[in-house]
ZARO-6343 format. One record per residue (C-alpha): residue number from 1; x, y, z. Coordinates in steps of 0.25 Angstrom, whole numbers, m for minus. Example, Ala and Ser with C-alpha at 12.3 -4.5 7.8 and 13.67 -1.06 7.14 Angstrom:
! residues 2
seq, xx, yy, zz
1, 49, m18, 31;
2, 55, m4, 29;
! end
This chain:
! residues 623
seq, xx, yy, zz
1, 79, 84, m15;
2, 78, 74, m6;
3, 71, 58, m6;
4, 76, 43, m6;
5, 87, 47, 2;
6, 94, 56, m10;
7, 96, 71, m9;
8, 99, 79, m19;
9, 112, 91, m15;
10, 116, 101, m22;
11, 130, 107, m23;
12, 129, 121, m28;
13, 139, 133, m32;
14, 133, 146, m33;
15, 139, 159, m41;
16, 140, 166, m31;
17, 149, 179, m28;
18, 160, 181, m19;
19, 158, 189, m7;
20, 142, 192, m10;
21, 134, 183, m3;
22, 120, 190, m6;
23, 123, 184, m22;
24, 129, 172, m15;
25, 116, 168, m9;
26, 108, 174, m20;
27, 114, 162, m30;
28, 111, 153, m20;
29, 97, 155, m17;
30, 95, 153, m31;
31, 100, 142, m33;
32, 93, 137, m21;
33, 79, 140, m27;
34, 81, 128, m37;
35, 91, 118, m30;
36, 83, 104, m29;
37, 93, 97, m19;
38, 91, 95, m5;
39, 106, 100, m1;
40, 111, 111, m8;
41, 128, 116, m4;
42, 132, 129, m8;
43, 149, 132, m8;
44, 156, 135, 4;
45, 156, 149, 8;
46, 146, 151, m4;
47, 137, 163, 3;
48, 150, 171, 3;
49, 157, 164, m8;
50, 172, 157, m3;
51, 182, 167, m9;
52, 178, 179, m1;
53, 191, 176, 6;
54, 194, 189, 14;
55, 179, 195, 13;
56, 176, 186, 24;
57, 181, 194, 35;
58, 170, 205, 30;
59, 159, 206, 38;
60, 152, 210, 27;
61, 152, 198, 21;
62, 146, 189, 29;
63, 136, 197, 34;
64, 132, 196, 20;
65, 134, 181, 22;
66, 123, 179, 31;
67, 113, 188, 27;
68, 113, 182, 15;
69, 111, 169, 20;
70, 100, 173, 28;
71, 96, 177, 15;
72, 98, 164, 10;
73, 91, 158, 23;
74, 78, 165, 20;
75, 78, 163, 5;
76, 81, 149, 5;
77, 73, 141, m5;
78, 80, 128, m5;
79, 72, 118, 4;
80, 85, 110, 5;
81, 99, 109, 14;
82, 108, 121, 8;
83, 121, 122, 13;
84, 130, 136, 10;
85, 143, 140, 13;
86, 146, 155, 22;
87, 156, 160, 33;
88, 149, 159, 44;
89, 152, 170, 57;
90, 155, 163, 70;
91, 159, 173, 80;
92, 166, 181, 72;
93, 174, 169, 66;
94, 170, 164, 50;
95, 168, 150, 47;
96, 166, 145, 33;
97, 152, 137, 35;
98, 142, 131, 28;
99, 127, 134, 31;
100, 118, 122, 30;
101, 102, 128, 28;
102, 90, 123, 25;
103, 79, 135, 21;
104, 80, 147, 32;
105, 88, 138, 40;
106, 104, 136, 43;
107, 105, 121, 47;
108, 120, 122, 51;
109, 133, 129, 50;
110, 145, 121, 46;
111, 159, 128, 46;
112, 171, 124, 39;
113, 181, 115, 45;
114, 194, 114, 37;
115, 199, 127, 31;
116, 207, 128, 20;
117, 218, 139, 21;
118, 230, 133, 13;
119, 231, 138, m4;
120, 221, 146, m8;
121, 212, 142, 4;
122, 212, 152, 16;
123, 200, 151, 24;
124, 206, 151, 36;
125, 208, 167, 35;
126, 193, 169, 33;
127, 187, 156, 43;
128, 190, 147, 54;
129, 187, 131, 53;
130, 176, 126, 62;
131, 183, 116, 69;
132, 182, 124, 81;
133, 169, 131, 81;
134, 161, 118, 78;
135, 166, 113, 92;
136, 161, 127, 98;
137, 148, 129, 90;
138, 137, 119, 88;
139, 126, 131, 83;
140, 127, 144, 80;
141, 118, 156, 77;
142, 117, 159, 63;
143, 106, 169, 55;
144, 99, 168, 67;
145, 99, 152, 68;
146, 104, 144, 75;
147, 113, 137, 68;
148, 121, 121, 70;
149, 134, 124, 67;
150, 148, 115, 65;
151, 147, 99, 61;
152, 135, 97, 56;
153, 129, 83, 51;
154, 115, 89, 45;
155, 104, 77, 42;
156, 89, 77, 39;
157, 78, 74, 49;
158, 76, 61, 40;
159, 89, 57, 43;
160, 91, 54, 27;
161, 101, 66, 25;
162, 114, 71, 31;
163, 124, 80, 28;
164, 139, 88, 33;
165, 144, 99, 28;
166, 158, 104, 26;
167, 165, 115, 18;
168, 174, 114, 7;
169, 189, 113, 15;
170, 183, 103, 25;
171, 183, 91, 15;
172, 195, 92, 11;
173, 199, 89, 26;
174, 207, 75, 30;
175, 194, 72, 37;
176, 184, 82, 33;
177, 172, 89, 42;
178, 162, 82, 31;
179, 169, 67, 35;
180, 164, 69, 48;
181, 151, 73, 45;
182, 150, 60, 37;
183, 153, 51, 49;
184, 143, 60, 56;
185, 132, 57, 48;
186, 132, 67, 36;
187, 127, 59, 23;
188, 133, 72, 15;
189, 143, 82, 15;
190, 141, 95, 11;
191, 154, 103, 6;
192, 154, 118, 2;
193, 166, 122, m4;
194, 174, 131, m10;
195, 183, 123, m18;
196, 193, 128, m27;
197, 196, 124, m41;
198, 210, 121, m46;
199, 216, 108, m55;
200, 212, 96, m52;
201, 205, 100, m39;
202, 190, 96, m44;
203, 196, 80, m45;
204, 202, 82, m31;
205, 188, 89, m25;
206, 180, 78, m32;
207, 188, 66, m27;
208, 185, 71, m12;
209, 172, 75, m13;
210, 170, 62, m16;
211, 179, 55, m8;
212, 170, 62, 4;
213, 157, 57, 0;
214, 164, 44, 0;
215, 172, 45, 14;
216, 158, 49, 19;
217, 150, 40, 13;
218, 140, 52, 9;
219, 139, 64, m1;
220, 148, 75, m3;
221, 140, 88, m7;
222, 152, 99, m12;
223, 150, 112, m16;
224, 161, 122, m19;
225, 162, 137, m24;
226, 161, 140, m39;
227, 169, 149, m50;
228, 163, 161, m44;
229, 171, 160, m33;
230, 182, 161, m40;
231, 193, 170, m35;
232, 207, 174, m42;
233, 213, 163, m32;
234, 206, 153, m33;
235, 194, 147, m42;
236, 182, 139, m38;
237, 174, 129, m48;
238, 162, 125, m41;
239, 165, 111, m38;
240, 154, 104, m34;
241, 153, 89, m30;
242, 144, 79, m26;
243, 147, 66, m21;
244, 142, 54, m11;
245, 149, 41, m6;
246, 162, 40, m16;
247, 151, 45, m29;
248, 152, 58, m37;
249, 138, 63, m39;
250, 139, 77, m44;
251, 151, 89, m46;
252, 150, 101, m54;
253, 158, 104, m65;
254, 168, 117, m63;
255, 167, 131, m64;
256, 152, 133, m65;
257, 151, 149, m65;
258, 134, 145, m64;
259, 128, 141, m51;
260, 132, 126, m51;
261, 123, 116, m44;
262, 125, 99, m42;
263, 116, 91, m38;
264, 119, 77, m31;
265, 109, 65, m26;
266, 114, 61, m13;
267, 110, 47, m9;
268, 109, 47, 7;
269, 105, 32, 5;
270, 118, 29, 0;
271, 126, 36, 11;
272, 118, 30, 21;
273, 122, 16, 14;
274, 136, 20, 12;
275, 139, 21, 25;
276, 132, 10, 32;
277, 139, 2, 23;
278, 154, 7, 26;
279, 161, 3, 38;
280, 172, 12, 37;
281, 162, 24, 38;
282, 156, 18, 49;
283, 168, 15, 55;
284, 170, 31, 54;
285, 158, 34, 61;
286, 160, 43, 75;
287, 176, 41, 74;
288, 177, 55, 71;
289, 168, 61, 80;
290, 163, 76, 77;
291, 155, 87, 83;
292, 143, 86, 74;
293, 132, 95, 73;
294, 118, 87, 69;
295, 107, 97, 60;
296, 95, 90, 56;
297, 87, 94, 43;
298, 74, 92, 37;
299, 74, 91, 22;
300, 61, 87, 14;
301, 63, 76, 4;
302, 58, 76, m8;
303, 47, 70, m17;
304, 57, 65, m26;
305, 72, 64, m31;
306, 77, 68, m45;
307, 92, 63, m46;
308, 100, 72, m53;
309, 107, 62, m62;
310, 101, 49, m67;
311, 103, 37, m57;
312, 113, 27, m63;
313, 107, 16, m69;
314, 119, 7, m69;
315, 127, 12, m55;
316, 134, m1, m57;
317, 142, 2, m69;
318, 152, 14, m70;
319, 148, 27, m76;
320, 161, 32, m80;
321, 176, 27, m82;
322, 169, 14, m88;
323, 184, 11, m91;
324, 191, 11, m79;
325, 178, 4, m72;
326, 177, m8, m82;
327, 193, m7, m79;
328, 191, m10, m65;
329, 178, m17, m64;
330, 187, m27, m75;
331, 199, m26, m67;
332, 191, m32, m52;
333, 185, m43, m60;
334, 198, m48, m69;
335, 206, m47, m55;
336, 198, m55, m48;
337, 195, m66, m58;
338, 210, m65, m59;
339, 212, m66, m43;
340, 201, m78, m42;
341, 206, m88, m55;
342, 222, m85, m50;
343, 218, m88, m35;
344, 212, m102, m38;
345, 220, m106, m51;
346, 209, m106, m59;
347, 211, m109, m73;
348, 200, m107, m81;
349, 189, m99, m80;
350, 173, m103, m83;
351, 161, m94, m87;
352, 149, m97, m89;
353, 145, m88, m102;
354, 131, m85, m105;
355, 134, m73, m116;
356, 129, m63, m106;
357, 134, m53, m97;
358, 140, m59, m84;
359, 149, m68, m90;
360, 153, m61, m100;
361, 159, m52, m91;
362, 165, m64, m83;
363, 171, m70, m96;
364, 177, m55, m100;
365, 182, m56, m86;
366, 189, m69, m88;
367, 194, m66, m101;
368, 202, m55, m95;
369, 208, m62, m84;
370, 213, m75, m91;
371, 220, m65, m100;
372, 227, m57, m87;
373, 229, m70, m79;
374, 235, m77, m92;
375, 224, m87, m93;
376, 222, m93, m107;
377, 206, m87, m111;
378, 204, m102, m113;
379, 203, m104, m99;
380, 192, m96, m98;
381, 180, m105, m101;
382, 167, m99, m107;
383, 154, m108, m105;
384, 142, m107, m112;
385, 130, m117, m107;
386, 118, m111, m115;
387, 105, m119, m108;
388, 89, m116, m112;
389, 91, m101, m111;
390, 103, m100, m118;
391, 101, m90, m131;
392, 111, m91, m143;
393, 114, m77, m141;
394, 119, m76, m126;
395, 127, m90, m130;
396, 134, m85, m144;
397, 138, m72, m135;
398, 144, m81, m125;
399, 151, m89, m134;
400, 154, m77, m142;
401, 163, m71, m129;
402, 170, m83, m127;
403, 174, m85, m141;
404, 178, m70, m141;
405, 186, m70, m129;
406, 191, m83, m133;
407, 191, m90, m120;
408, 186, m106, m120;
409, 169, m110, m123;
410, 163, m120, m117;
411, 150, m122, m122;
412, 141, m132, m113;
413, 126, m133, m117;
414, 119, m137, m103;
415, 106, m139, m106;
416, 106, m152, m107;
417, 113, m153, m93;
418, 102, m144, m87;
419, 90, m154, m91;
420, 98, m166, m85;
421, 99, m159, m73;
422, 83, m156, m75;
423, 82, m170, m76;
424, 90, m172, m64;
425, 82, m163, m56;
426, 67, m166, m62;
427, 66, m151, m69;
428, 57, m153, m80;
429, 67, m143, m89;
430, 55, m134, m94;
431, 50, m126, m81;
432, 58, m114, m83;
433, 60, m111, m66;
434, 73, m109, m58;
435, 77, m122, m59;
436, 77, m122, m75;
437, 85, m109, m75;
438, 94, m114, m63;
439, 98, m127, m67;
440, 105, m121, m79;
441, 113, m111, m71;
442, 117, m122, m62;
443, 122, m129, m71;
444, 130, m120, m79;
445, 136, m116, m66;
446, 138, m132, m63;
447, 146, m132, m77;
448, 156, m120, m75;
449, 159, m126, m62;
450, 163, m139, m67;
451, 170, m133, m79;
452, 179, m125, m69;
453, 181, m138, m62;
454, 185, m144, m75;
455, 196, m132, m79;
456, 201, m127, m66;
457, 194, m115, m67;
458, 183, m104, m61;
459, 169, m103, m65;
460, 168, m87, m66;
461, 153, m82, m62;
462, 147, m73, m71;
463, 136, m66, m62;
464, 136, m54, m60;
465, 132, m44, m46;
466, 117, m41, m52;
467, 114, m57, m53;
468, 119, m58, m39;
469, 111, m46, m35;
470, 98, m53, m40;
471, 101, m67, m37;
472, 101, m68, m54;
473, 109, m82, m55;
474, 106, m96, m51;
475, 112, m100, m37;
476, 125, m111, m39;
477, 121, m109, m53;
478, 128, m95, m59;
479, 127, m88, m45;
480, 139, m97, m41;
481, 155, m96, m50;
482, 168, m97, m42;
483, 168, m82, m44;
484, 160, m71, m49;
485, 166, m61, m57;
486, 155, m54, m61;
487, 147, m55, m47;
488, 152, m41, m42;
489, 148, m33, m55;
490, 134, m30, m59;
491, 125, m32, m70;
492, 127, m20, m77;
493, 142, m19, m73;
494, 143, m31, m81;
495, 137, m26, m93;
496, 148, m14, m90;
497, 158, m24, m90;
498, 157, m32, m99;
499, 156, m19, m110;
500, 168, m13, m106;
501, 176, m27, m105;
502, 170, m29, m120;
503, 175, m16, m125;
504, 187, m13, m116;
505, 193, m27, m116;
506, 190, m36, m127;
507, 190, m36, m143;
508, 177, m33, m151;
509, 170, m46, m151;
510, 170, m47, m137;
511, 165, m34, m136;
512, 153, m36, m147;
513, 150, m49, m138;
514, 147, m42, m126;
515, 138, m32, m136;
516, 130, m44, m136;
517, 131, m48, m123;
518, 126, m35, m116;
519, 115, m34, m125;
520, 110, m48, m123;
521, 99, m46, m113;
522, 103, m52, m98;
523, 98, m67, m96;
524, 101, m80, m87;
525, 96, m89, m101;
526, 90, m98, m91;
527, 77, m100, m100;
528, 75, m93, m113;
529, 74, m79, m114;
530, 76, m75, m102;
531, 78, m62, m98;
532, 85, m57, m84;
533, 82, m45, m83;
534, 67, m48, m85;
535, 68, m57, m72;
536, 75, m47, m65;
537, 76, m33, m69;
538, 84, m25, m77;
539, 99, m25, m72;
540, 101, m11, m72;
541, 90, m9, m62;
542, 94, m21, m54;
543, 109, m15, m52;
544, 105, m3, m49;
545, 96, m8, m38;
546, 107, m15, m34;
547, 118, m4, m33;
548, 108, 3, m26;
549, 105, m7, m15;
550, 120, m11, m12;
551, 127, 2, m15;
552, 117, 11, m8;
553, 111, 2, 1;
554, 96, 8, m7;
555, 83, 3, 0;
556, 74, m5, m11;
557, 64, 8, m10;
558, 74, 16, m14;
559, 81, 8, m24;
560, 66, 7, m31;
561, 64, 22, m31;
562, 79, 24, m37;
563, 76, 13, m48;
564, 63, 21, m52;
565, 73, 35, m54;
566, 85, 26, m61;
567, 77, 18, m72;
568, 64, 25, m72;
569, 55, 14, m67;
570, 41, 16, m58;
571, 41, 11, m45;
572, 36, m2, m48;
573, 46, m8, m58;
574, 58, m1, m48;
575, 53, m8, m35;
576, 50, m21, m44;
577, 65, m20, m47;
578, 70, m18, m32;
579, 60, m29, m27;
580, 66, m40, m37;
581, 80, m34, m34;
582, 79, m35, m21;
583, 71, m48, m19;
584, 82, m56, m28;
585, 95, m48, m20;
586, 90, m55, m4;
587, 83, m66, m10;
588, 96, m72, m19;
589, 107, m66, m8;
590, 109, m81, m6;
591, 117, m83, m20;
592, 125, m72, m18;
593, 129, m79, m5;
594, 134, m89, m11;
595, 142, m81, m22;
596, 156, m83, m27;
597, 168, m75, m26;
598, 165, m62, m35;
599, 174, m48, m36;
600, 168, m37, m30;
601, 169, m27, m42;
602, 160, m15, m38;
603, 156, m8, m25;
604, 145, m18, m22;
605, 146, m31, m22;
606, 136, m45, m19;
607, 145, m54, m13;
608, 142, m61, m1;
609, 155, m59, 6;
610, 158, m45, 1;
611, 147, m36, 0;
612, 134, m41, 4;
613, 132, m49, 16;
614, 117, m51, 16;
615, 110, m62, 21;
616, 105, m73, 10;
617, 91, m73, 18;
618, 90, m57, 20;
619, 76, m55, 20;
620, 70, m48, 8;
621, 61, m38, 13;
622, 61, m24, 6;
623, 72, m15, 9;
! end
């Protein structure tokens, strides 16, 4: 399954019998008959099986060994890449190689670079690394084809897909063969292995599969030898992993004795992004130069893509270990509050509460650091400045939290002051346009500024990374703070936040406050009843949108399509959401330009002098 720039692998451990390659082949053609990935990788010396150990220097057995995968070859039903492992016969000489086919045909021979032979490992008795052959052999003749042979970066005629392969021992390497296959253009490494199970090895073999796809800004595709290769020295637990840039897709569970299969969705777009993004991978490019082998490939794609787990609707906000997240999120936050108010002396801190999400975060926030820094909750200055479209119920919940907390109320009606200033400026006070909606902005901003003058304090912005994104706040009105604290978190972060702060931090009022407060429907309260998420979309949609854009660097054609499979919209309503999205993001770049100080709290971020160095003028064509 191939299309949009995903596709789909499999990592696959067969029963299989040791030394009885015609079963061997057998298990695995029927596997093949039902696979629906694109790449499918079998274990290393799976034709075989890896424990033959002295059976190798038999004849027999590998003349068994390719007949059957001539067999293999001419039965074939899988239209994909299929990569198996076998000891392959090079003038009398074994190397332990990976075959790379596609139908009837053998793309490429790999060998096996590093050899273990220290424990319980003894390769070296049966094979000889390839590090010498490679520089000797470019091709060799194989079943009668003529066959690539040594370092090989394979890649589609589309240019789309690209991939390495090493084998088991190889990653485990200071530098590994699969490294340099990254810095030569493979998107992928394919890893077949026959890695054994003792304590604690499975947290050890996940941390640097993982660790590759990182280092290589790309997958990591790991498949290893199961229970029935067991032997009375050594037992094996079919460990299989998938991984790609840093993530954890997919790994097996241990000690299947059932042919185990895994399927990961590999997103190329991702890697591509990944490393046009980071220096330090292109800074490595043609430093460690290599003998490489190029094999091109022609694979179909398909009509369609089925994921193989929902897409996550809220990528934004942590999925597991919600402790230890809010733990940090909370920690970056408080210490730079705490960095920001002991650097200028500040001593008060204002917030503008409107009893809705942002700020109250921002006064949790400052609640916390008065009381680490040993500043009396009374310095913290909570104002309320309900205007036209002000409800009682968003102003009793902001009153509520700063009673609760029991930090200082200030409460300033303005709307007498916003019509003088109508009057000022010849606004007639009923037409409900920008200037109506700013006007009250402005002036609560005018107001908090003017109040920090007055205590020697810092007006501490509320806005959060999603109101950024979408331009959603008035320009010098509550785009501008003398410092964001909430500016490097997203909408739906905040509402994570402010849960866990709730019922990890504070005592059961507060909690049943910020009950209210999270099912209070998300408004400005510029003008009655107002509604923002009927102006601009669902927040959830609008993050995603957002993660995918600046996390994966997503055209807006694909972004649509993976908005359609996310929250099962038609095509319409998801390119509706990308074309407001992304008309809003270039047109209002000019307000985050001029942006204050903010934290940088995950790993994206909207600040001008940070993360996104764009243009205010960038034109707004589609992308």
């Amino acid at each position: 399954m191939y299309y949009q720039d995903f596709v789909k692998v499999a990592s696959i451990t067969p029963k299989l019998e040791v030394g009885n390659p015609s079963y061997n082949v057998s298990e695995m053609l029927n596997i093949l008959q039902t696979l629906k990935s694109s790449i499918a990788v079998f274990p290393e010396l799976g034709i075989s099986a890896y424990t033959c150990n002295d059976l190798f220097f038999q004849q027999g057995l590998l003349e068994e060994v390719k007949e059957n995968i001539a067999r293999l070859l001419a039965d074939n039903p899988f239209k994909g890449i299929l990569v198996i492992g076998a000891p392959v016969e090079i003038d009398g000489i074994l190397y332990n190689s990976a075959l790379v086919i596609q139908g009837d045909k053998i793309l490429g021979i790999v060998p096996k670079f590093y050899l273990p032979n220290t424990q319980e490992f003894y390769e070296k008795r049966w094979f000889t690394s390839g590090f010498d052959i490679v520089r000797q052999i470019k091709n060799l003749r194989y079943l009668d084809q003529f066959v690539p042979f040594g370092s090989i970066v394979f890649k589609s005629d589309d240019g789309v897909i690209s991939f390495g392969v090493e084998i088991c021992e190889d990653m485990w390497a200071p530098i590994s063969p699969g490294n340099l296959l990254a810095l030569n253009g493979a998107k992928m490494i394919l890893n077949l292995s026959a890695s054994n199970e003792y304590l604690h090895k499975r947290a050890v073999r996940r941390r640097a599969i993982i660790e590759h796809s990182r280092r290589n800004a790309g997958a990591y595709v790991f498949s290893s030898a199961g229970v029935h290769e067991s032997t009375s020295e050594t037992v094996f637990s079919g460990h299989n992993v998938i991984a790609q840039n840093g993530d954890l897709l997919v790994e097996t569970e241990s000690f299947s004795r059932d042919n185990e299969i895994i399927y990961g969705d590999i997103d190329l777009s991702r890697i591509n992004y990944a490393r046009k993004l980071h220096s330090s991978f292109r800074d490595t490019l043609n430093k460690f130069p290599i003998d490489v082998v190029h094999v091109e490939f022609n694979l179909p794609k398909s009509e369609e893509y089925h994921f193989e787990s929902p897409i996550d609707q809220t990528p934004f906000v942590p999925k597991s270990d919600h402790i230890r997240a809010f733990e940090k999120i909370a920690a970056l936050q408080e210490n730079a509050l705490i960095k920001r108010i002991q650097h200028i002396g500040s001593k008060t801190i204002i917030i503008g509460v409107s009893g809705g999400l942002d700020s109250t975060l921002a006064m949790l926030i400052a609640t916390r650091v008065a009381d680490q820094i040993g500043m009396a909750r009374k310095n913290i200055i909570g104002v309320t400045m309900p205007a036209f479209g002000t409800s009682e119920k968003t102003l009793n919940q902001a009153k509520a939290l700063i009673n609760h907390l029991k930090v200082t109320l200030k409460e300033i009606d303005i709307r007498n002051h916003v019509n003088d200033h109508f009057s000022l400026i010849g606004h007639d006070s009923t037409t409900l346009d920008a200037a109506y909606e700013n006007t009250q902005a402005r002036a609560r901003t005018m107001i908090l500024m003017n109040l920090a003058n007055m205590h020697e304090g810092i007006v501490l912005g509320t806005g959060d990374m999603s109101e950024l994104a979408l331009g959603w706040c008035t320009y010098n009105g509550d785009q501008m703070s003398m410092y964001g604290i909430n500016a490097g978190i997203p909408k739906t972060l905040v509402r994570f936040m402010i849960e866990h702060y709730a019922h990890n931090k504070f005592n059961e009022a507060i909690e049943q406050v910020v009950h209210d407060v999270l099912e209070t429907p998300i408004s400005p309260e510029l003008i009655l009843n107002q509604l923002t998420e009927d102006a601009i979309g669902k927040y959830e949609v609008n993050d995603f949108i957002l993660h995918r854009f600046l996390r994966f660097g997503d055209t807006e054609a694909r972004i649509a399509w993976l908005i359609g499979k996310t929250f099962d919209l038609d095509k319409q309503a998801a390119q509706q959401y990308v074309t407001h999205f992304f008309s809003r993001f270039y047109s209002q770049q000019f307000k985050r330009q001029a942006s204050p100080d903010s934290p940088k709290i995950i790993d994206i971020s909207l600040s001008p002098r940070s993360d996104l160095r764009m243009p205010s003028d960038v034109n707004k064509t589609k992308r």
